[in-house]
C-alpha positions in Angstrom: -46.7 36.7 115.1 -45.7 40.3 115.9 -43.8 39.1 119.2 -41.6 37.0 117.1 -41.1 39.5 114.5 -39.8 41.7 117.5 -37.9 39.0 118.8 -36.1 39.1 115.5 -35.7 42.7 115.8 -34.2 42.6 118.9 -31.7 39.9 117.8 -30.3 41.4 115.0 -30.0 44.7 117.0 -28.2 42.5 119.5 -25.8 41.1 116.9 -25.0 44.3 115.5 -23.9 45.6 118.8 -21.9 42.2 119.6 -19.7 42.7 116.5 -19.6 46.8 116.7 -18.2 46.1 120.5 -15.8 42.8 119.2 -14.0 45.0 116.2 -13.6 47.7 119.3 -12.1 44.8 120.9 -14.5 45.0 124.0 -14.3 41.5 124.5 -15.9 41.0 127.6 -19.5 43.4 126.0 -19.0 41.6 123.4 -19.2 38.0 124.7 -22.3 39.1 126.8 -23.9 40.9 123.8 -23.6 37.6 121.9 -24.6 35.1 124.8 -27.9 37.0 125.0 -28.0 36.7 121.3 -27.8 32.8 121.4 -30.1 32.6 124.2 -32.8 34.7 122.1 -32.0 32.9 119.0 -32.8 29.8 121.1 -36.0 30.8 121.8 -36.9 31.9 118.4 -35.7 28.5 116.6 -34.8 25.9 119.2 -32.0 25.2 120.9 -30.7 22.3 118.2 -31.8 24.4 115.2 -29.1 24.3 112.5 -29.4 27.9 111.5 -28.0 28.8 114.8 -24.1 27.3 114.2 -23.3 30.7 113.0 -23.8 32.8 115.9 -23.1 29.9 118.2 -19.1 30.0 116.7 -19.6 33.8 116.5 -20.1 33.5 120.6 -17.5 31.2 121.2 -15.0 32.7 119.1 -15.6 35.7 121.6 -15.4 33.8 124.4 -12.2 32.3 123.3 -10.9 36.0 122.5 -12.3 37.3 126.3 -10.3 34.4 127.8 -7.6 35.5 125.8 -7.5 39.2 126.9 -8.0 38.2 131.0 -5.0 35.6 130.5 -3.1 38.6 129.6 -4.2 40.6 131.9 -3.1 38.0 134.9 0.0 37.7 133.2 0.6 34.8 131.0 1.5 35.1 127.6 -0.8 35.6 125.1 -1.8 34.3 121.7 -1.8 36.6 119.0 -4.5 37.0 116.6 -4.5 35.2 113.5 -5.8 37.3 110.5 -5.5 35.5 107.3 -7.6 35.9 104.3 -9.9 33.6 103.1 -12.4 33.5 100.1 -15.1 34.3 102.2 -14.3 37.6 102.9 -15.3 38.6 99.5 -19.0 37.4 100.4 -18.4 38.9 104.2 -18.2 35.4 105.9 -15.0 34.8 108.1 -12.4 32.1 106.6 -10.7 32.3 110.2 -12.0 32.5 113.5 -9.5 35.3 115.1 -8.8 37.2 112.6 -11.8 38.8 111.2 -15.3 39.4 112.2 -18.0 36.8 110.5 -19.8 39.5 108.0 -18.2 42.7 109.4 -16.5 44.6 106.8 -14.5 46.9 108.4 -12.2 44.0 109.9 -11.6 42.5 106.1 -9.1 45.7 105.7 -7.3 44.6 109.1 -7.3 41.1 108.2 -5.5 42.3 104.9 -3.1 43.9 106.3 -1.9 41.5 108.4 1.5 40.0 107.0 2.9 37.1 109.0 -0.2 35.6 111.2 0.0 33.1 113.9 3.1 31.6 112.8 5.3 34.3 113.7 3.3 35.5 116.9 3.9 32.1 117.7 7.8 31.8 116.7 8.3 35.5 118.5 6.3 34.1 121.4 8.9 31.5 122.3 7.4 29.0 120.2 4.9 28.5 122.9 1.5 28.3 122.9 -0.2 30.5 125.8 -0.3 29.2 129.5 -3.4 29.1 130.9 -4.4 31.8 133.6 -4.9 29.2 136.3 -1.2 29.0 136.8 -0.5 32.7 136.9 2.1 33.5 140.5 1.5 36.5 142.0 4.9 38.1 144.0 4.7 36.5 147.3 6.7 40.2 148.7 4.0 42.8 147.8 0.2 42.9 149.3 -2.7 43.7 146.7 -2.2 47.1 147.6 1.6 47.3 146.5 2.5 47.6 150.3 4.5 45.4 152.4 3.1 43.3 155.0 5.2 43.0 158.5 5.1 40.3 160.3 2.6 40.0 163.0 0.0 42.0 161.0 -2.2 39.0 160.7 -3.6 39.2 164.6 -4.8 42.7 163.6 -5.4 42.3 160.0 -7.9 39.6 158.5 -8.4 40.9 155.2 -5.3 38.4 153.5 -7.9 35.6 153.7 -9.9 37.5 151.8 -7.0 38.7 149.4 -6.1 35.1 148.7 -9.6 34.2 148.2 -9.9 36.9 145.5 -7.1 35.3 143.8 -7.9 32.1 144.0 -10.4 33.1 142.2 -9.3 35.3 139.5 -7.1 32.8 138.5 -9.7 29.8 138.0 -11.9 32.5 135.8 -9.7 32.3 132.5 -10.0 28.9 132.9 -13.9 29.2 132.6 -13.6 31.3 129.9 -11.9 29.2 127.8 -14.2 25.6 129.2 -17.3 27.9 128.1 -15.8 28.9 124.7 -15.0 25.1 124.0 -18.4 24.2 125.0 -20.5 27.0 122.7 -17.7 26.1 119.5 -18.6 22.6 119.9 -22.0 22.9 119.4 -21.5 24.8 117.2 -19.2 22.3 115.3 -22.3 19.7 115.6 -24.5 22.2 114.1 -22.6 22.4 111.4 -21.6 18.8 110.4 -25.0 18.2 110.1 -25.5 21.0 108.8 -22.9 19.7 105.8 -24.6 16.5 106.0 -27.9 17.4 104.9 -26.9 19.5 101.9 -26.5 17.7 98.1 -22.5 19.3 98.0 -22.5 18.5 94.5 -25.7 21.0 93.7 -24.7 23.4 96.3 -21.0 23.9 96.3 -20.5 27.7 97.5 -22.2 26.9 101.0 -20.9 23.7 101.5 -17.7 25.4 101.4 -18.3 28.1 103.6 -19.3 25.5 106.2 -16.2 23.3 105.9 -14.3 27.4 106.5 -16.7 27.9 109.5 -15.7 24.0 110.7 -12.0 24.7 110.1 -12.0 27.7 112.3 -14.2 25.8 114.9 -11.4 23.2 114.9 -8.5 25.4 115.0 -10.1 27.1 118.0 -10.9 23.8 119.8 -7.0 22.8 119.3 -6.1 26.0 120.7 -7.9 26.0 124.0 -6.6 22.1 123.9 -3.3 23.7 124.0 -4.0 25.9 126.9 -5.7 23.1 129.3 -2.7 21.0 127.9 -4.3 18.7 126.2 -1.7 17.7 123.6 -3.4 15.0 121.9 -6.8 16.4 121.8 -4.9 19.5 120.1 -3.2 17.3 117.3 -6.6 15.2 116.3 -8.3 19.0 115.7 -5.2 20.6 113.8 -5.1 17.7 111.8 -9.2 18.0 110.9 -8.6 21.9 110.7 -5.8 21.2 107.9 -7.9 18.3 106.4 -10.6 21.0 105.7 -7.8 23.6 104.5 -6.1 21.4 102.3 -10.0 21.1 100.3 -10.5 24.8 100.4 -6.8 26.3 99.7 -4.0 26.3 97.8 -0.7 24.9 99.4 1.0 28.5 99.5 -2.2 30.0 101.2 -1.4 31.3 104.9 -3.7 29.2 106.7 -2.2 26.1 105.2 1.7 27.5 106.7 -0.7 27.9 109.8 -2.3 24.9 110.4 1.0 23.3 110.1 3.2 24.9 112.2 0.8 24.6 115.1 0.3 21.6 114.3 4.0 20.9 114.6 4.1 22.8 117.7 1.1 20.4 118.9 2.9 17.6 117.9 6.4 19.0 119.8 4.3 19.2 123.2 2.5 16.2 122.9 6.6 14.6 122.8 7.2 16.6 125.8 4.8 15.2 127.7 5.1 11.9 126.8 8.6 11.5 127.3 8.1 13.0 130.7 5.6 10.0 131.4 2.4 12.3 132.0 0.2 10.5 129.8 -2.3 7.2 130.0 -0.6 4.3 129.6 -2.1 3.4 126.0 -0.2 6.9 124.9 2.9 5.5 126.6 2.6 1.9 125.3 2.1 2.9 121.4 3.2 6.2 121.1 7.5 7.3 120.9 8.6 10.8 121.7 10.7 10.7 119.0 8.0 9.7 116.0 5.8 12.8 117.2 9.0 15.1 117.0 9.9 13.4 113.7 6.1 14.1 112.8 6.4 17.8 114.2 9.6 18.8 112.1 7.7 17.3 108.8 5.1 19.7 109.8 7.2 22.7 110.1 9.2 21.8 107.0 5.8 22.2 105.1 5.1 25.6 106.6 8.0 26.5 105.3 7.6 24.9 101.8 4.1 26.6 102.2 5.7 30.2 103.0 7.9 30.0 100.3 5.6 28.8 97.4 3.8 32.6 98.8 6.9 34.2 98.8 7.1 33.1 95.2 3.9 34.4 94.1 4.4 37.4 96.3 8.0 38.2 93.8 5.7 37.7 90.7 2.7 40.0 91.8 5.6 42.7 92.3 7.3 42.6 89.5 4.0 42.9 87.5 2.6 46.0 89.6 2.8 49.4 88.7 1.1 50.5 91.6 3.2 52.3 94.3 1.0 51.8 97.2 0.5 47.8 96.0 4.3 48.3 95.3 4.9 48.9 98.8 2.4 46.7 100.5 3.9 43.9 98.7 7.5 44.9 99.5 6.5 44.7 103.3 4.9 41.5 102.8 7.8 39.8 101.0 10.1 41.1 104.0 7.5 39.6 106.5 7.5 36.3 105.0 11.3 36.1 104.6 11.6 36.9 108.1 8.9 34.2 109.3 10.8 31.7 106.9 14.1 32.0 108.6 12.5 31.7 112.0 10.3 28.9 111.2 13.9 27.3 109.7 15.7 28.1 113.0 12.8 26.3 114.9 13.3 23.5 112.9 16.9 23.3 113.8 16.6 23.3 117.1 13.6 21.0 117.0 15.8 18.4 115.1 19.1 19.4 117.1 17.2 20.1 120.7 19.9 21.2 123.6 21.6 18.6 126.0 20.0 20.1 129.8 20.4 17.3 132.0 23.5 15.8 132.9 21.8 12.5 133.8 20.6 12.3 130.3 24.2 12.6 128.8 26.4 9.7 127.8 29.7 11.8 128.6 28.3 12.1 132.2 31.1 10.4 134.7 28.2 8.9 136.6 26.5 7.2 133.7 29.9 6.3 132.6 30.7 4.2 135.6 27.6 2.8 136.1 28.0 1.1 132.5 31.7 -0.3 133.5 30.3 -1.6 136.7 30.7 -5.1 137.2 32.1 -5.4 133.5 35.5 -7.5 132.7 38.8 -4.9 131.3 38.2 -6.4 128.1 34.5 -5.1 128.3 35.4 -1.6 129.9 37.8 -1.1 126.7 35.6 0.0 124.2 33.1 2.2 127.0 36.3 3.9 127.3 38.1 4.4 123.9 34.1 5.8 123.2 34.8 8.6 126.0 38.0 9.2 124.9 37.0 9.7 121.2 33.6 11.9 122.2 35.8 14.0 125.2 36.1 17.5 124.0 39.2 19.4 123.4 39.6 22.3 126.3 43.0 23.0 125.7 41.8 26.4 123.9 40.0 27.5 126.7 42.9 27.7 128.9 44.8 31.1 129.4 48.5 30.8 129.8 49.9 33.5 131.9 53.1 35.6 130.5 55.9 34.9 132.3 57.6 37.5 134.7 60.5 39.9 134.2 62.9 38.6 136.6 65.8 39.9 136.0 66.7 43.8 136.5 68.1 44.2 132.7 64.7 42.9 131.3 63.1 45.5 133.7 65.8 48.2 133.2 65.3 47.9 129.0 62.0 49.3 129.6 62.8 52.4 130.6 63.0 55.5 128.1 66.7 56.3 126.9 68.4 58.6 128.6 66.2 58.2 131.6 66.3 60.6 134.8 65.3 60.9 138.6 61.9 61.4 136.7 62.1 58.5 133.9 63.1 56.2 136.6 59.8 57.1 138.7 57.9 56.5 135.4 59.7 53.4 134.5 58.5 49.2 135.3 58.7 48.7 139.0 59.9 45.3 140.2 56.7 42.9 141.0 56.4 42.0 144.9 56.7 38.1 144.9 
């Protein structure tokens, strides 16, 4: 009895430690801090035990953050944070996995302050989710020690074996990262639907929804580390539980709603990509169309923005009733942030609905594509292929600069100079162009 009373000792110490060293952003403490806390916890109550979903997502939300910092590190780009609010910060539980601690209050101010979230990381980002660090390039021209190598250096010099070894390797250890952070979320996301399963939800509402928030960050995070592996269509089927979940616990203008859609939308945008590029199973090609998951993707972002402008709205009122000056403020630079994301997120939307012609093979105008549909056809079948160039052919005619014409003549050159002109005025005057 008093060795499992000091196992429980030690764990909480352990957990206190993990979260002090994940607010310090110490991700790589932090993720060992909490692996040793699973594996004790573990011990203490069984693997499967559903009390241990909580610090199960706690550990793979700091994996997911660790591969996050090393992708960064190697040089891909990197997801920001998101910090939205949620009402479970008021009882110190997490509403979103990146954002905030789970029960540390210190990161509830930081959440708070937090204005635009992962919608505009994502729109200032490119619009791209992050690349995974397996597919970092390192410059072929420079050794690991910044110096160049000559050729002939490898009959003396063995040690670039070793060089590329260490890369090799480096590169395949985001990739773990984010493998072992999907692996700890989703048991953790078992433990918790059955954890919501064995509850009456009617008699105990409050934790039933604090589990569906603790599933809808599971699933967000799960989409997200589907994005980096490229998993399109794993990504879509969790953002669309994530904003099942979302859409039960929020209100339409709350941020994590604009969140879950826009990523969704950017899910849905990639997932078009690839399968109009043909790098999917054949079932994807055979009942999916690009264009119904970009039509799909635009409704998505069109929400996001009906979402962000609901909470721009209420954002208007709350000013207009404060007499605060510091709320004054905080609300002014709030309203500012969202009107900034909105006209992003509508600019995205443009050019998803209007996306840019790149290949020439692609486009009707091209002179190739146009003779190879007037191959073999009769004149009377060519006609209308060509009155259809004709009318789509572009004007160029105000591109073209017409040069001025010459002075030829020696009066036009002679009226330039000054009246009165001299030895000296001559000297400054036009001189005759060489032909």
């Amino acid at each position: 009895m008093a060795s499992s009373q000091d196992d429980r000792t030690r764990l909480d110490e352990i957990i206190a430690r993990a979260k002090a060293k994940e607010a310090m952003k110490d991700h790589e403490t932090a993720a060992d801090l909490f692996s040793q806390a699973t594996e004790l916890q573990a011990k203490i109550n069984g693997e499967m035990c559903l009390d241990n979903a909580e610090l199960l997502y706690m550990c793979g939300k700091s994996l997911y953050n660790l591969a996050m910092s090393r992708s960064d590190v190697f040089g891909a780009k990197m997801t920001s944070e998101i910090k939205a609010e949620s009402p479970a910060a008021s009882s110190g539980k997490q509403g979103k996995g990146k954002g905030k601690e789970v029960v540390v209050e210190e990161e509830e101010e930081e959440g708070k302050n937090e204005g635009k979230g992962i919608i505009a990381s994502a729109v200032q980002q490119g619009k791209q989710p992050a690349t995974k660090g397996g597919d970092i390039k390192h410059d072929a021209g420079l050794s690991e020690t910044g110096l160049f190598q000559f050729q002939g250096d490898e009959e003396y010099d063995t040690s670039d074996d070793e060089d590329e070894e260490t890369k090799e390797e480096d590169q395949e250890e985001p990739e773990d990262d984010f493998r072992n952070a999907w692996e700890v979320l989703d048991l953790s996301r078992v433990l918790f639907t059955k954890k919501l399963e064995s509850i009456d939800t009617s008699s105990d509402a409050e934790q039933a929804k604090q589990i569906k928030e603790f599933l809808s960050n599971v699933y967000e995070l799960q989409a997200e580390i589907s994005l980096e592996d490229e998993k399109f269509s794993d990504a879509v089927s969790d953002y669309k539980t994530a904003l099942n979940f979302n859409s039960e616990l929020y209100d339409f203008e709350n941020q994590k709603i604009a969140s879950c859609h826009y990523m969704l939308a950017v899910a849905l945008e990639m997932y078009s990509a690839k399968v109009e590029s043909g790098e999917c199973d054949e079932s994807e090609k055979a009942n999916l169309k690009p264009e119904d998951l970009r039509e799909e993707a635009a409704t998505n972002m069109e929400k996001a923005i009906q979402s962000c402008t609901q909470r721009l709205t209420k954002e208007k009122a709350r000013l207009d009733d404060t007499k605060d000056e510091d709320k004054q403020l905080r609300l002014k630079k709030e309203i500012t942030d969202v009107e900034e994301l909105i006209t992003d997120i509508k600019q995205r939307l443009h050019e998803l609905r209007n996306p840019p012609v790149t290949d020439l093979a692609d486009d009707p105008s091209n002179v190739t594509n146009i003779l190879s549909q007037m191959l073999g056809k009769t004149p009377a079948q060519q006609k209308p292929i060509l009155e259809q160039v004709t009318k789509n052919a572009n004007d160029l005619s105000g591109l073209v600069r017409k040069r001025k014409p010459a002075q030829s003549t020696a009066e036009e050159a002679a009226s330039k100079k000054p009246r009165g002109g001299s030895a000296g005025g001559e000297k400054s005057g036009v001189t005759k162009e060489k032909r």
